[in-house]
OpenMM code with the backbone's topology and positions (N, CA, C; nanometers):
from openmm import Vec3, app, unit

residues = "UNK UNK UNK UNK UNK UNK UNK UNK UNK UNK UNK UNK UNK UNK UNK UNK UNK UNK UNK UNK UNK UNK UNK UNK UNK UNK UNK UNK UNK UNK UNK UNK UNK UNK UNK UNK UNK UNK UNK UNK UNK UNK UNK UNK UNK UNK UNK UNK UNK UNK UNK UNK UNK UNK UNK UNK UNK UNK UNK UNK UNK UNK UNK UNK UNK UNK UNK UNK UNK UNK UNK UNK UNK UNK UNK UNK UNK UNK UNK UNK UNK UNK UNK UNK UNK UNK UNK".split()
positions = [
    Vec3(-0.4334, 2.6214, -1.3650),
    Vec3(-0.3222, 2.5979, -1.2757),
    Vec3(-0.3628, 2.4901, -1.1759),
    Vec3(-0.2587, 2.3939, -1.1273),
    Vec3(-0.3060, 2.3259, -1.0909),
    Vec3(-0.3029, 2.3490, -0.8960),
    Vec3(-0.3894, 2.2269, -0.8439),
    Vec3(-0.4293, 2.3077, -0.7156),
    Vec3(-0.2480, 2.3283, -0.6133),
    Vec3(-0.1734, 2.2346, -0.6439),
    Vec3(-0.0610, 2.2324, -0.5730),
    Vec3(0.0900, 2.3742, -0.6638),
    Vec3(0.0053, 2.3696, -0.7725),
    Vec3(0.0902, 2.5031, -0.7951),
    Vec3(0.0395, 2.6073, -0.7053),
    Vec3(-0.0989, 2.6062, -0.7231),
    Vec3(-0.1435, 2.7776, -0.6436),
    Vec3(-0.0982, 2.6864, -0.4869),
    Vec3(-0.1127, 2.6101, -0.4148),
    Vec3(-0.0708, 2.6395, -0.2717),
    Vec3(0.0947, 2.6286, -0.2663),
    Vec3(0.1583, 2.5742, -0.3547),
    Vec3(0.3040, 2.6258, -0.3394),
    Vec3(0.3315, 2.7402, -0.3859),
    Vec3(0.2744, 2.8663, -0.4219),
    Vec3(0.2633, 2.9862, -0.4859),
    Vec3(0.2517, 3.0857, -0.3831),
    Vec3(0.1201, 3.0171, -0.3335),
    Vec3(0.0818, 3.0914, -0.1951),
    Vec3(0.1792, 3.0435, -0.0577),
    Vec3(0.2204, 2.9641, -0.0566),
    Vec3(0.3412, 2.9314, 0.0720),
    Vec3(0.4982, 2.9939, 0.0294),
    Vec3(0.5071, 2.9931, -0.0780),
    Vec3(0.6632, 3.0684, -0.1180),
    Vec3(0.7310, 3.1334, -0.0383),
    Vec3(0.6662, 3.2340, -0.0493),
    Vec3(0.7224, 3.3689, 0.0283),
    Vec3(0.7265, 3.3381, 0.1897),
    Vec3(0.6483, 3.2249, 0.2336),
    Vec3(0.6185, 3.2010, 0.3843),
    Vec3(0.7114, 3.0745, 0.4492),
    Vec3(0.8148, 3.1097, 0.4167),
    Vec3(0.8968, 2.9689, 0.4442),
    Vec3(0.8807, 2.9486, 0.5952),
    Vec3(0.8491, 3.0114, 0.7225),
    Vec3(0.8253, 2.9236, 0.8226),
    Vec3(0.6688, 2.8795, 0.8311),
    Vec3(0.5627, 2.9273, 0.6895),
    Vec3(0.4240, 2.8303, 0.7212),
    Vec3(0.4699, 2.7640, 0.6379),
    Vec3(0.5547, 2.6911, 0.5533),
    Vec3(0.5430, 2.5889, 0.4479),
    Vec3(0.5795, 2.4773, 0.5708),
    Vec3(0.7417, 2.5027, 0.6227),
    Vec3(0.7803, 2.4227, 0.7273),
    Vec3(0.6741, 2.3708, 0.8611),
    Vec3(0.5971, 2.4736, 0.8733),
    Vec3(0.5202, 2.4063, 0.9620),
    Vec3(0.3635, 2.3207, 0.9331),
    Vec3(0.3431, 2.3662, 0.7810),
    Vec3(0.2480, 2.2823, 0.7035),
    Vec3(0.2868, 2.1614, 0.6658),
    Vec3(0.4314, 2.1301, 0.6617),
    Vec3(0.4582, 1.9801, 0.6124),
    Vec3(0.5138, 1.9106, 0.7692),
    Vec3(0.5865, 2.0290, 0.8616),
    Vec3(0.5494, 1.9804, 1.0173),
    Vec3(0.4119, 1.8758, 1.0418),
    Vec3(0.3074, 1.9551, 1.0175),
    Vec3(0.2146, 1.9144, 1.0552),
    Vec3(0.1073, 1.7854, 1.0044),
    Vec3(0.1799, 1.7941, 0.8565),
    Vec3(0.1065, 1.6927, 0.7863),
    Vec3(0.1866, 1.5770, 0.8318),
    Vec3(0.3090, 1.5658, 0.8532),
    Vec3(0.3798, 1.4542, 0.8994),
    Vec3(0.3613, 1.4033, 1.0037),
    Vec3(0.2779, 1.4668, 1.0948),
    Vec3(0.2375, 1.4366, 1.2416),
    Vec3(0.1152, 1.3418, 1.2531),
    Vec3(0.0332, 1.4518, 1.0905),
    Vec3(-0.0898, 1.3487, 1.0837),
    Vec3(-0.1106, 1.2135, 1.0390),
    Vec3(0.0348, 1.2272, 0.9648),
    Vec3(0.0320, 1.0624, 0.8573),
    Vec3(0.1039, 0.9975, 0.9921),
    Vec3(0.1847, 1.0179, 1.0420),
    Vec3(0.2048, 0.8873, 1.1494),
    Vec3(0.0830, 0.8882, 1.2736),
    Vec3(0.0124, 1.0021, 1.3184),
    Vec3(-0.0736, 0.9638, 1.3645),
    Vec3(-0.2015, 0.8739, 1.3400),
    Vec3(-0.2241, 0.9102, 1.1793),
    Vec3(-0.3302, 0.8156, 1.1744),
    Vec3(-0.2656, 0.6582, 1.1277),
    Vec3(-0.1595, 0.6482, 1.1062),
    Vec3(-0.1330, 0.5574, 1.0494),
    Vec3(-0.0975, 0.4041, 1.1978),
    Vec3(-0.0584, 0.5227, 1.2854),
    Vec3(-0.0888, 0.4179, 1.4305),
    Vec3(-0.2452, 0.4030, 1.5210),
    Vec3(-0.3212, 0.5568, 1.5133),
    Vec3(-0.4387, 0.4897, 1.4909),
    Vec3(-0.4862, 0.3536, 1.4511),
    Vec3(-0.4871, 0.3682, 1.2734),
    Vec3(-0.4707, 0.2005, 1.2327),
    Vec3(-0.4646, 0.1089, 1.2718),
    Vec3(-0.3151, 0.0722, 1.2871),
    Vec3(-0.2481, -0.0741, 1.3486),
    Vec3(-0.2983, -0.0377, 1.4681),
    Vec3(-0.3642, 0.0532, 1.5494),
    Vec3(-0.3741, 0.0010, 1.7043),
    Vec3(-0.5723, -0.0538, 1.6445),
    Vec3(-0.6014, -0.0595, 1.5863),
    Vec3(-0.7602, -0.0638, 1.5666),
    Vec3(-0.8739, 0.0784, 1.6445),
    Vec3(-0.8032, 0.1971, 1.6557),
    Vec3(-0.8689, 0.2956, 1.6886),
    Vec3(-0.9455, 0.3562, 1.5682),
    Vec3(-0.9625, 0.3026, 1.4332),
    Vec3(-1.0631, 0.4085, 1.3630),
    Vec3(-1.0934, 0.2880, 1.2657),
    Vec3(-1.2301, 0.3066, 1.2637),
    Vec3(-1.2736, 0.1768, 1.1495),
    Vec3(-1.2340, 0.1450, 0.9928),
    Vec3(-1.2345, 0.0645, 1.0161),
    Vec3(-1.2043, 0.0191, 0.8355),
    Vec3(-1.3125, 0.1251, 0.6994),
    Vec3(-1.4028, 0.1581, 0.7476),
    Vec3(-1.4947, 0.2575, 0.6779),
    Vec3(-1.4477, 0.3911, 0.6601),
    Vec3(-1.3360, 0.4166, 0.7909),
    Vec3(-1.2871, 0.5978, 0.7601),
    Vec3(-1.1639, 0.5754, 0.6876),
    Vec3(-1.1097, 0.4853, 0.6683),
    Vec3(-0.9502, 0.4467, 0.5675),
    Vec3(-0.9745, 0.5698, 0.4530),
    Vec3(-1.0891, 0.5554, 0.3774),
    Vec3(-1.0643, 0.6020, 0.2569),
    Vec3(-1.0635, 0.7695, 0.2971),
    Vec3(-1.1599, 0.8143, 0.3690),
    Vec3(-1.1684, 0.9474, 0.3848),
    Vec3(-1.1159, 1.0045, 0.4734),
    Vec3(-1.0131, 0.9515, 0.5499),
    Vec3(-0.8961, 0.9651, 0.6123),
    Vec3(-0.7850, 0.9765, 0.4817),
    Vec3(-0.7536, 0.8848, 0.4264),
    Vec3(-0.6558, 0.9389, 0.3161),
    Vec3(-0.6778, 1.0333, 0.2418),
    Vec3(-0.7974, 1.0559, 0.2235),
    Vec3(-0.8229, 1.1957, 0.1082),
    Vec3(-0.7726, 1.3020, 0.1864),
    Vec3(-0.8071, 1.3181, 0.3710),
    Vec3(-0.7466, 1.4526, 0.3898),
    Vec3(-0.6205, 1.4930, 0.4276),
    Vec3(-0.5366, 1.3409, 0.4105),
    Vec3(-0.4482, 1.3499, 0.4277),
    Vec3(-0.3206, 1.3874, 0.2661),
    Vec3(-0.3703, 1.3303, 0.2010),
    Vec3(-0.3108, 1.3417, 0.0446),
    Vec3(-0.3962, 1.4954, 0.0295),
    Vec3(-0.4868, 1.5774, 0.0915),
    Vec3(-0.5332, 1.7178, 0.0680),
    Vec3(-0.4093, 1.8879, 0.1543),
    Vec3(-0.3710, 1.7935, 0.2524),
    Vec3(-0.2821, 1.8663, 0.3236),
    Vec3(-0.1559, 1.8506, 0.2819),
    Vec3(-0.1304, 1.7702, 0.1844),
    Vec3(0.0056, 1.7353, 0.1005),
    Vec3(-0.0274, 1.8667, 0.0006),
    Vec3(-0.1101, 1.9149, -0.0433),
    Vec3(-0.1575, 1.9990, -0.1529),
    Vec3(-0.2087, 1.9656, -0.2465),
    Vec3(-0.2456, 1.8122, -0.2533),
    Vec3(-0.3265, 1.7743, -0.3967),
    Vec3(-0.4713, 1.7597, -0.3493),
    Vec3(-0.4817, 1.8362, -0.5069),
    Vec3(-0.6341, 1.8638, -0.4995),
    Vec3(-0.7441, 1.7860, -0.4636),
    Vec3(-0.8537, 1.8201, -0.3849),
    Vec3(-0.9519, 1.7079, -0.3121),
    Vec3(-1.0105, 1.6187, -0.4205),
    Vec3(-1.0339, 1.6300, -0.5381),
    Vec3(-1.0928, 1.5518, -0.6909),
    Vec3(-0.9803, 1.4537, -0.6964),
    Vec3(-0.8082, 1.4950, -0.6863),
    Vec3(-0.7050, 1.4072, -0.7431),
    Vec3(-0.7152, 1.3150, -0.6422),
    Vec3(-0.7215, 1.3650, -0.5045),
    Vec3(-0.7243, 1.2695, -0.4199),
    Vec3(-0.8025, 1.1509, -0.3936),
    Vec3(-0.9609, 1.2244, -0.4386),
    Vec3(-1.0217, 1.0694, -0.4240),
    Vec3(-1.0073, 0.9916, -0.5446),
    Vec3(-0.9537, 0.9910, -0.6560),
    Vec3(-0.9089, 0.9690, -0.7805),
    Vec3(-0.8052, 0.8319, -0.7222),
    Vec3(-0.7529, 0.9011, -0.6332),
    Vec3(-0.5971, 0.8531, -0.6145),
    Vec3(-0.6159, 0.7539, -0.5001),
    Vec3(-0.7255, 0.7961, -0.3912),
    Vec3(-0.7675, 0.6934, -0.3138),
    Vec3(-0.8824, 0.6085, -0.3703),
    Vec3(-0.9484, 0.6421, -0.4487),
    Vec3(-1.0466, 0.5209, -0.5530),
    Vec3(-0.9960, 0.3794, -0.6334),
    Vec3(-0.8446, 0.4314, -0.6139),
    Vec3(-0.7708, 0.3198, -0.6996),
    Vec3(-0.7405, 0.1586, -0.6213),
    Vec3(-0.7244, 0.0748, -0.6822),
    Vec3(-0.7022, -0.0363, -0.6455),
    Vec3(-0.5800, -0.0708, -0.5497),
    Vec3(-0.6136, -0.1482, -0.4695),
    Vec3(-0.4800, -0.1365, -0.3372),
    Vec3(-0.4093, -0.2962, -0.3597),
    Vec3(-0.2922, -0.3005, -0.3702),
    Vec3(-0.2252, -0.4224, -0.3728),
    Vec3(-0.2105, -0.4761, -0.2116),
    Vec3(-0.2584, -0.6261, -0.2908),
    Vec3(-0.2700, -0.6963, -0.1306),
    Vec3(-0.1163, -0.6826, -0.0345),
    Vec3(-0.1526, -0.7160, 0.0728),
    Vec3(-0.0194, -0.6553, 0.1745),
    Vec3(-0.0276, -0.8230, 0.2181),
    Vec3(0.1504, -0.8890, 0.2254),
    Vec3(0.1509, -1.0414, 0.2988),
    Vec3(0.1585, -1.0121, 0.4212),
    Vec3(0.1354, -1.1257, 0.4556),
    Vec3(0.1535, -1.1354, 0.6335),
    Vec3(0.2802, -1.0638, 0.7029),
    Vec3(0.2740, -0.9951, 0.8222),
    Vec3(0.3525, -0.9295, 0.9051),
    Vec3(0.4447, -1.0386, 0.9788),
    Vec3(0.5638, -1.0621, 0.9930),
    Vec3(0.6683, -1.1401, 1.0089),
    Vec3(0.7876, -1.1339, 1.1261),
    Vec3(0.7389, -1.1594, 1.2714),
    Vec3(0.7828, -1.1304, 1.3632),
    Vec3(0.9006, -1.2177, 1.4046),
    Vec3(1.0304, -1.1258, 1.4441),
    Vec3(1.1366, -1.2337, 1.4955),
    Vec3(1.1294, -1.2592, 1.6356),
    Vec3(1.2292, -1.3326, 1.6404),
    Vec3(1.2425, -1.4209, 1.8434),
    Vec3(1.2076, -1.2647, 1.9056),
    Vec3(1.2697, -1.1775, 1.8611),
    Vec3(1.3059, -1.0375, 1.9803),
    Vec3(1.1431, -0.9869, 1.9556),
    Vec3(1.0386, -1.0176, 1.8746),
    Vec3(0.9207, -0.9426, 1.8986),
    Vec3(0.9374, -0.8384, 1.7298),
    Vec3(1.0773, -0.8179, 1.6711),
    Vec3(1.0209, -0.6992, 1.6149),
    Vec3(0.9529, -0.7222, 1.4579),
    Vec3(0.9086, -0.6467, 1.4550),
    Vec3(0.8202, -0.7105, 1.2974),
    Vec3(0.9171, -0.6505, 1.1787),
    Vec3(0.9396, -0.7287, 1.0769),
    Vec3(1.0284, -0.7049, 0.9761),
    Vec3(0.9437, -0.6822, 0.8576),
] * unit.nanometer
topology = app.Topology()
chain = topology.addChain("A")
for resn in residues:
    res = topology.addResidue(resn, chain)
    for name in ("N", "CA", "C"):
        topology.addAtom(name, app.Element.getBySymbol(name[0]), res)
């Protein structure tokens, strides 16, 4: 079985911890993800920052670094208008 069957198996019956497990994971992906862009965590924790973040989604810690081992498509330049906002 796979690891996100048994933790959606085990959250079923608990519908206000599922809600507050994906509460919480959503807090962490925009937190670390402004971390980031502000330069608060080094380019060295990227990868093992995503593993525990794709781990609190429910996939398994093996799929994850599987999934963060993979090749990243380059990102173009960030593209700011007159008003400042980035598009």
């Amino acid at each position: 079985m796979s690891d996100r069957l048994v933790w959606q198996r085990g959250t079923a019956a608990r519908t206000a911890g599922l809600d507050l497990t994906w509460r919480m994971t959503s807090h962490a992906i925009v937190g670390v993800a402004l971390a980031f862009t502000k330069g608060e965590l080094p380019p060295d924790a990227i990868d093992g920052t995503i593993v525990g973040l794709l781990c609190m989604t429910g996939i398994g810690a093996s799929d994850a670094v599987e999934l963060t081992a993979r090749p990243r498509p380059e990102l173009g330049p960030e593209t700011a208008t007159s008003k400042g906002a980035i598009l």
